[in-house]
N, C-alpha and C positions, 0 to 999 in steps of 0.2 A: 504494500500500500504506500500511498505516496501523500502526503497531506500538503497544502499549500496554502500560504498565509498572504493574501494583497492588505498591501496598502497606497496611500497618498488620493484618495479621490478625494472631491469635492465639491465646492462652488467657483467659480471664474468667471468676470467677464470675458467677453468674444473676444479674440486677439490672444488672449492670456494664455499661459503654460502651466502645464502638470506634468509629475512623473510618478507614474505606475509601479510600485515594483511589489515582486511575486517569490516568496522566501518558498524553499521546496524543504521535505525533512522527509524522512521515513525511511523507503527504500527507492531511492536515487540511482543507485547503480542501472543502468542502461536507458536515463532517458536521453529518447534524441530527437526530441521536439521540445521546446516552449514557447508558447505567444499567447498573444490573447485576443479575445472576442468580445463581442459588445452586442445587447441585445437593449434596444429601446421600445418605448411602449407601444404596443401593438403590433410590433414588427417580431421577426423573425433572427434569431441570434445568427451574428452575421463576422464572419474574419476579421479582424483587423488586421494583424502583425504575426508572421511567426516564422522562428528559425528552425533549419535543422542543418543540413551542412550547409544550405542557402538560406537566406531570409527572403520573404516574402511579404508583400502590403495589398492592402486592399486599395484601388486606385483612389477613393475618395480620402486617403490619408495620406497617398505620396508626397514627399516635400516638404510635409505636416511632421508627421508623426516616424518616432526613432527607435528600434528593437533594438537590445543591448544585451550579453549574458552576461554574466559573473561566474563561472562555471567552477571558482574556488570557493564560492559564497552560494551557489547551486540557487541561484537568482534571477531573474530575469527582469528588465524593464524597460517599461514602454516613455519615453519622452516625447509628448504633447504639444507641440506647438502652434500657433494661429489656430486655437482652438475656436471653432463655431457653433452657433446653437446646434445644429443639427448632427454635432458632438453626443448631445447629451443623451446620456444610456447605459446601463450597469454593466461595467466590464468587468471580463472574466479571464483570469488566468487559465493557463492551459497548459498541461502536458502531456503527453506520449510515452510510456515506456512499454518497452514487448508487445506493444501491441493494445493495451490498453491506455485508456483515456482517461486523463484528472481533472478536476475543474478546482476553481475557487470557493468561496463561498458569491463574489461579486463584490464591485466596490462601485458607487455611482459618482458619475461625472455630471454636474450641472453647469451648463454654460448661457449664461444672461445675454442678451442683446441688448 
């Protein structure tokens, strides 16, 4: 089992930055995925960010938003930048090991206009 602890969401005005990070504990050994996803209300939980030997973005973040590991610190983080309303959404950690899938609990992002 793999347990993962997010933090840093919040409130922000539009323009403004956050950074995400996602502490992994438990049994670590063989993940080779993390990122995270973001589900807003009414909508459908949707990609944001994630690595494995590549990283990957969802294109409504590119140039925006930053995947980072710590892979000494078995961490992951998302840095947020010109962040916009249409930002706002409980994002979820994520990882992969052997095959199976871990989540967060969720951290919400609020971004004001």
């Amino acid at each position: 089992q793999v347990q993962l602890v997010e933090s840093g969401g919040g409130l922000v005005q539009a323009g403004g930055s956050l950074r995400l990070s996602c502490a992994a504990s438990g049994s670590i050994f063989g993940i080779n995925a993390m990122g995270w996803y973001r589900q807003a209300p009414g909508k459908q939980r949707e990609l944001v960010a994630i690595t494995t030997s590549t990283t990957n973005y969802a294109d409504s973040v590119k140039g925006r938003f930053f995947i980072s590991r710590n892979n000494a610190k078995n961490t992951v983080y998302l840095q947020m930048n010109g962040l916009k309303p249409e930002d706002t959404a409980v994002y979820y950690c994520y990882v992969r090991r052997l095959g199976d899938n871990y989540w967060g609990q969720g951290t919400q992002v609020t971004v004001s206009s």
